[in-house]
C-alpha positions as CSV (number, residue, x, y, z in Angstrom):
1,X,-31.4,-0.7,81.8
2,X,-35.0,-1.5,82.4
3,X,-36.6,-0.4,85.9
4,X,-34.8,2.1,88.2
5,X,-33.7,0.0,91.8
6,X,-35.6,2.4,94.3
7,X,-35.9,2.7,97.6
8,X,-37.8,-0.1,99.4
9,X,-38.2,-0.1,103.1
10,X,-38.8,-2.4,106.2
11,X,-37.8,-5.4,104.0
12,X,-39.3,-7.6,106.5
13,X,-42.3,-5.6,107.7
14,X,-45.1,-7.1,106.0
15,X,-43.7,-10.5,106.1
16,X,-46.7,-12.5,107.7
17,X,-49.0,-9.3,107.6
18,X,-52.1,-11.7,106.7
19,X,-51.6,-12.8,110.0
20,X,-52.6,-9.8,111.0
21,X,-56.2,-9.9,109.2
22,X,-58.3,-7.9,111.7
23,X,-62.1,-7.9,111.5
24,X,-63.0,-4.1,110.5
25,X,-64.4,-2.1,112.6
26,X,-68.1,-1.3,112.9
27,X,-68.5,1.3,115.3
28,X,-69.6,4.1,112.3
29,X,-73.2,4.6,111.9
30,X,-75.6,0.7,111.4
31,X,-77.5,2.3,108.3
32,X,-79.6,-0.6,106.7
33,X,-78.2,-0.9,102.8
34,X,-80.8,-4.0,101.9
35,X,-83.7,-5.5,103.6
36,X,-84.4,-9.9,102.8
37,X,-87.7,-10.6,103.8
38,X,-87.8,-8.2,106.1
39,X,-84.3,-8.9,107.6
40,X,-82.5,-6.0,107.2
41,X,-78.9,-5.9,105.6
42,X,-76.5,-2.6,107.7
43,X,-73.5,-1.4,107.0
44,X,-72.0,-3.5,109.7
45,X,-72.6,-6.4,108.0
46,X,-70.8,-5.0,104.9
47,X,-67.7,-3.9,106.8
48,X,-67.7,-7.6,108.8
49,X,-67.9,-9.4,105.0
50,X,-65.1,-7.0,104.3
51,X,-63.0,-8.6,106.7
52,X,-63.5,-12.1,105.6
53,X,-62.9,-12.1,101.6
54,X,-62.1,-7.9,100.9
55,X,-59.2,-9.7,100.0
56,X,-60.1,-11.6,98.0
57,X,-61.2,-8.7,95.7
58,X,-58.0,-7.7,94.4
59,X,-57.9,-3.6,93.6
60,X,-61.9,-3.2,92.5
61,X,-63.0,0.1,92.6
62,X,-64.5,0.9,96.3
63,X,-68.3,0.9,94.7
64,X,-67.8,-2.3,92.9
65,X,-66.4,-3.9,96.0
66,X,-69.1,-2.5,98.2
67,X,-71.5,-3.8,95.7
68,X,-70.0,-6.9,95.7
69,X,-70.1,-7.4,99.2
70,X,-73.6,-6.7,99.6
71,X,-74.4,-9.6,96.8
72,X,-72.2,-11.7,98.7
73,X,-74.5,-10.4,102.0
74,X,-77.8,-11.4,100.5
75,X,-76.8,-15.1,99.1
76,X,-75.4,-15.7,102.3
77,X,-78.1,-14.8,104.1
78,X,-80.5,-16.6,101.4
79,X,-78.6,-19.6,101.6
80,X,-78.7,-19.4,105.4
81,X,-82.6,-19.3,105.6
82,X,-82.9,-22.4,103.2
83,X,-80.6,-24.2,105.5
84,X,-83.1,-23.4,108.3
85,X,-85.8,-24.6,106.1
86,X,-84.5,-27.8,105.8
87,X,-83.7,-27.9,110.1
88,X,-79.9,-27.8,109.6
89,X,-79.3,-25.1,112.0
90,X,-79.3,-27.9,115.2
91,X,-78.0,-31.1,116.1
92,X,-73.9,-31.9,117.0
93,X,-72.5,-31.0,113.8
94,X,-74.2,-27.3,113.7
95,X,-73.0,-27.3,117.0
96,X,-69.5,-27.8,115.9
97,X,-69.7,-25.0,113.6
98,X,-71.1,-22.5,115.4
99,X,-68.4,-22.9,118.1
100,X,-65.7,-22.9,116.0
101,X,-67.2,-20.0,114.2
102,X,-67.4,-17.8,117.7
103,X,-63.7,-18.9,118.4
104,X,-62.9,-16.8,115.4
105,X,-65.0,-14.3,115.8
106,X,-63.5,-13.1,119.5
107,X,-60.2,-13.6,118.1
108,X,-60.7,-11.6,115.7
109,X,-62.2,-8.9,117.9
110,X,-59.0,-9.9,120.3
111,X,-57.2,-8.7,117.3
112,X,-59.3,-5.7,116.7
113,X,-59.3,-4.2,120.2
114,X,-56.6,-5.3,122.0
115,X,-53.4,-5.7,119.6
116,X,-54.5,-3.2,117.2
117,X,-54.8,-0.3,119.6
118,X,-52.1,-1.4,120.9
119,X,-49.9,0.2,118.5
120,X,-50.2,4.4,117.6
121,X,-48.9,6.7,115.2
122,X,-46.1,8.1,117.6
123,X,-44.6,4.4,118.3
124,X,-44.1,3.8,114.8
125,X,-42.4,7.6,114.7
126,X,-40.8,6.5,117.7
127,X,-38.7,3.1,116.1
128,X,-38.6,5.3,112.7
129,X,-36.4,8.5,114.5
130,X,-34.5,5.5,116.1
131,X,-33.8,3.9,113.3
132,X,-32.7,6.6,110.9
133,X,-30.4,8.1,113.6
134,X,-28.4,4.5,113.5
135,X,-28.6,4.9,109.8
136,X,-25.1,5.5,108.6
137,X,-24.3,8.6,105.6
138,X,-24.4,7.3,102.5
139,X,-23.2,9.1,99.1
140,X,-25.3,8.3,96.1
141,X,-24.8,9.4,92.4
142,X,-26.8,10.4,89.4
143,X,-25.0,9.5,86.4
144,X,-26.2,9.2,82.3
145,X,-24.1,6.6,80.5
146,X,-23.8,5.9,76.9
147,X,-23.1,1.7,75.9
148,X,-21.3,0.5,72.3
149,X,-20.2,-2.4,70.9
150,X,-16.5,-1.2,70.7
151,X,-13.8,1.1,72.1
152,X,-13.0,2.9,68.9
153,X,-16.9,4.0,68.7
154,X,-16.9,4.8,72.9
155,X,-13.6,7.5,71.8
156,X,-15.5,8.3,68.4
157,X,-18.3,9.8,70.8
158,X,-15.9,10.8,73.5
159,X,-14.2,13.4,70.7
160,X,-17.7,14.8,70.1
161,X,-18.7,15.4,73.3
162,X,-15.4,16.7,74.3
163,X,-15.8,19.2,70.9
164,X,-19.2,20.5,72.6
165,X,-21.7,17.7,71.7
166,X,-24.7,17.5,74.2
167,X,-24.3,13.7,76.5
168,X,-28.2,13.4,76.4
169,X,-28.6,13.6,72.4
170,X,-25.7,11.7,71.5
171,X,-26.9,8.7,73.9
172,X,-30.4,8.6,72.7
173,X,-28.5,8.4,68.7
174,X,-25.9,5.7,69.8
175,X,-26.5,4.0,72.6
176,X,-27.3,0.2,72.3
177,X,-29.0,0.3,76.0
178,X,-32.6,0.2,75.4
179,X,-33.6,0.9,78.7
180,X,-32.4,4.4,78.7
181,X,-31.3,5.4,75.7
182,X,-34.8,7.4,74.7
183,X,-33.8,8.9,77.8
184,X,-30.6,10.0,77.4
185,X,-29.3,7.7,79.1
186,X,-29.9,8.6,82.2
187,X,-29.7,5.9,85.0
188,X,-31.2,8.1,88.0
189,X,-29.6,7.8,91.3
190,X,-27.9,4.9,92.4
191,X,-25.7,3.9,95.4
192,X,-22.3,1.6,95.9
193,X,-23.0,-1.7,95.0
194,X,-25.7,-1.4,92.7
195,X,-23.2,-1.5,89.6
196,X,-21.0,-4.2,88.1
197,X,-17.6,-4.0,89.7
198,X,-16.0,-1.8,86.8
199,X,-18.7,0.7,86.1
200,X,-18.9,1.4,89.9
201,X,-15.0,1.4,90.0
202,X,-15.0,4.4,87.7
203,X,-18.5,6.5,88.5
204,X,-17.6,7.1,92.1
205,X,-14.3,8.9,91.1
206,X,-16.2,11.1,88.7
207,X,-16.7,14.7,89.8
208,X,-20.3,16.7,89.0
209,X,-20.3,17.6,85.2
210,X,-17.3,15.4,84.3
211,X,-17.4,12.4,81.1
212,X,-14.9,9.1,81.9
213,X,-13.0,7.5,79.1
214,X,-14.3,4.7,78.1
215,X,-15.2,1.6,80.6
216,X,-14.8,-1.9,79.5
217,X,-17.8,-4.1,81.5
218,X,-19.7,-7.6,80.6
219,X,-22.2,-5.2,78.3
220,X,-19.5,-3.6,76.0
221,X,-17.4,-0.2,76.6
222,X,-19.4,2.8,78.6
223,X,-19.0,6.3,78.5
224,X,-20.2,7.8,82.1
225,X,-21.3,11.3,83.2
226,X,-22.4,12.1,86.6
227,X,-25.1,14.6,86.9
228,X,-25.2,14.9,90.7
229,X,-23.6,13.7,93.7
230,X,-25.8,13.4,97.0
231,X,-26.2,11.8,100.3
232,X,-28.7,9.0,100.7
233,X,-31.9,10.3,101.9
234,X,-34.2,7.8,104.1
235,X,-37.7,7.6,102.9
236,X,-40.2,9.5,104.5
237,X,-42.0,8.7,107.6
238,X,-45.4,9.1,106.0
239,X,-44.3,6.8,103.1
240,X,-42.9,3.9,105.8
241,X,-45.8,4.4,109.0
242,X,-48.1,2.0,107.6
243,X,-45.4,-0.9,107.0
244,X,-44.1,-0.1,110.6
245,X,-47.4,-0.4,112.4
246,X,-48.1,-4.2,110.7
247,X,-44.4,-4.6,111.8
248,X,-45.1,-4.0,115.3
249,X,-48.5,-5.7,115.3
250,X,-47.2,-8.6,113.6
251,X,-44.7,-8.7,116.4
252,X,-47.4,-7.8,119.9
253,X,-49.7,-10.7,118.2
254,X,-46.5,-13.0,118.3
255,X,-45.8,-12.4,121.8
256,X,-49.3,-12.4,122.9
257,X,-49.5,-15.8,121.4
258,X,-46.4,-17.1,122.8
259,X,-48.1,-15.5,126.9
260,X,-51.5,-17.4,125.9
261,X,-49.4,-20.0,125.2
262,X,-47.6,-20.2,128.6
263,X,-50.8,-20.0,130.8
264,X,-52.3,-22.3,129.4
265,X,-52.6,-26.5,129.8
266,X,-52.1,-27.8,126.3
267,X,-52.2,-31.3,125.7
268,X,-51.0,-33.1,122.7
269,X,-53.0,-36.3,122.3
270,X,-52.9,-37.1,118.7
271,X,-49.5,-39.0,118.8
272,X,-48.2,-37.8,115.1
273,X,-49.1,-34.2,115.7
274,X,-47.3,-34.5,118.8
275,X,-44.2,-35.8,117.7
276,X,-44.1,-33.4,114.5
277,X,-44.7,-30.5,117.2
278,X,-41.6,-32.0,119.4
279,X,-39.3,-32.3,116.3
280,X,-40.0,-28.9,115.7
281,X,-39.4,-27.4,118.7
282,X,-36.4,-29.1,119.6
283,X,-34.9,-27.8,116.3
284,X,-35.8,-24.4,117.3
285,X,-34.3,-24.8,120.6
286,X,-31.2,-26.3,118.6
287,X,-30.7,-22.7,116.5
288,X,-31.3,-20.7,119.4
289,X,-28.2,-22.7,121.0
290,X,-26.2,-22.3,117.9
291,X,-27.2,-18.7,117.7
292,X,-26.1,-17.3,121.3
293,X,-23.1,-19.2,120.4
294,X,-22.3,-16.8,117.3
295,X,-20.5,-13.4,118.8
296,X,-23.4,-11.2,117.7
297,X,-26.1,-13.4,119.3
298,X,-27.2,-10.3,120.9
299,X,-28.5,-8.6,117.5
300,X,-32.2,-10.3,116.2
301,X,-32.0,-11.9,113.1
302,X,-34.4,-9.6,112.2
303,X,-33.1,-6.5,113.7
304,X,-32.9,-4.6,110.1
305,X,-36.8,-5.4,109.3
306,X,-37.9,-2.0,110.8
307,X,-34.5,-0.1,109.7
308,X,-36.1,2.2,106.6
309,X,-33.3,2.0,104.4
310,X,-32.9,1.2,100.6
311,X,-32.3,-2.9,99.5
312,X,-28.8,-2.9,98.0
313,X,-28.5,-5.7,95.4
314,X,-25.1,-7.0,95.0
315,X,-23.3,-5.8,91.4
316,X,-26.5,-4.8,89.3
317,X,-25.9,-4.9,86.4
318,X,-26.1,-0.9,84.2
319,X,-28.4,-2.7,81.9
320,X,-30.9,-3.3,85.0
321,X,-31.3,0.5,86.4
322,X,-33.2,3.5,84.7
């Protein structure tokens, strides 16, 4: 039984989050960090370079990144004084450039100080409370289980136990489960369909303190102890704000998108682009159809995304929880 299932929350939430790649703020304090010839490198510039390839960097410690950036800083800077050297910051394709470059750059400060404040702390407490409240009680179990080869050797053990023999020791001597034998065998807490069929069949019947006979399953024959018997708690709100928040920005940049969209004049002239862009919206048009036809068409396909509940995979098997 190798990693413990645990709780994950807002499956959906960060589906699409890079959308979401805001340009960081630069309102603290301009201190210079590096001068280049007398061009002077600030903060600022480190936290805009942030926002383009921070990314990129993975999990490097916050001085390596921040030295990193500034390297980053200085070539780009270097490299963009040789370019004026050699008179390649004019003509039509500079041009180009620049204006696509100050596209992104209000749209990212669109991002930044429009959808971004757009979204506090207390809405994201707000959809959590509602969410939870909806959420429906659920029992949950902590169990120990012992696994060998045969029935004989499952009533062998069975006997011991039953004579006074501690669960723990005896699984971590016999149990062929290597992911939690050393441990007793201890499986943690687990919920209704997160066992095979049988195993599941028998553990929820179990009272606190009590040993099953053995279980027959895929794996070979079980003994099962349950530890504790609880309802399912949701995760905390601290734990699930952040994933809300890109959740709900995620969502206002969408329908800003879709607004923009519908005040403005586009016009497809590119006649392959345009009839890839038809196809694709007629077969969106065609699901929404077939979707209001279905009797829950009032419930989003997404509706669970911001619901901070555990993932409940279908029949784990013992074997894959700790």
């Amino acid at each position: 039984m190798t990693a413990r299932i645990k709780t994950t929350v807002l499956a959906a939430a960060l589906a699409g989050a890079s959308f979401i790649a805001l340009a960081a703020t630069v309102s603290a304090e301009d201190k210079t960090v590096a001068t280049i010839n007398g061009k002077a490198i600030t903060d600022a510039d480190i936290a805009i370079a942030e926002s383009e390839i921070g990314a990129d960097m993975g999990t490097l410690p916050a001085a390596q990144k921040r030295m990193s950036l500034l390297e980053f800083l200085i070539d780009n800077q270097l490299f963009a004084e040789a370019a004026e050297a050699e008179k390649l910051g004019q003509g039509p394709e500079f041009e180009q450039r620049l204006t696509y470059l100050k596209r992104r750059a209000l749209r990212e400060l669109y991002f930044e100080k429009i959808i971004k404040t757009s979204v506090s702390d207390a809405d994201a407490r707000k959809i959590y409370d509602e969410q939870v409240a909806k959420l429906k009680p659920e029992e949950e179990v902590s169990a120990r289980h012992i696994l060998v080869e045969t029935e004989d050797k499952a009533k062998e053990l069975k006997e011991k136990i039953k004579s006074g023999g501690d669960f723990a020791a005896i699984a971590k001597e016999n149990s062929k489960d290597p992911g939690s034998k050393d441990d007793g065998g201890n499986l943690g807490y687990f919920g209704h369909g997160q066992m095979v069929p049988q195993f599941e069949e028998v553990v929820f019947k179990l009272q606190k303190g009590e040993v099953s006979d053995p279980v027959k399953t895929e794996f070979g024959w079980h003994l099962i102890k349950i530890e504790d018997r609880r309802m399912k708690q949701p995760p905390a709100f601290e734990i699930v704000k952040d994933r809300i928040v890109q959740s709900q920005l995620l969502q206002k940049a969408q329908q800003s998108a879709v607004l923009l969209r519908s005040k403005a004049k586009i016009e497809l002239v590119d006649p392959e682009i345009k009839a890839s862009i038809d196809e694709r919206n007629k077969a969106i048009a065609d699901q929404a159809k077939a979707n209001e036809a279905k009797p829950d068409a009032g419930k989003p396909a997404d509706a669970p995304a911001d619901k901070p509940a555990e993932a409940k995979p279908a029949e784990a098997k013992p074997e894959d929880k700790k």
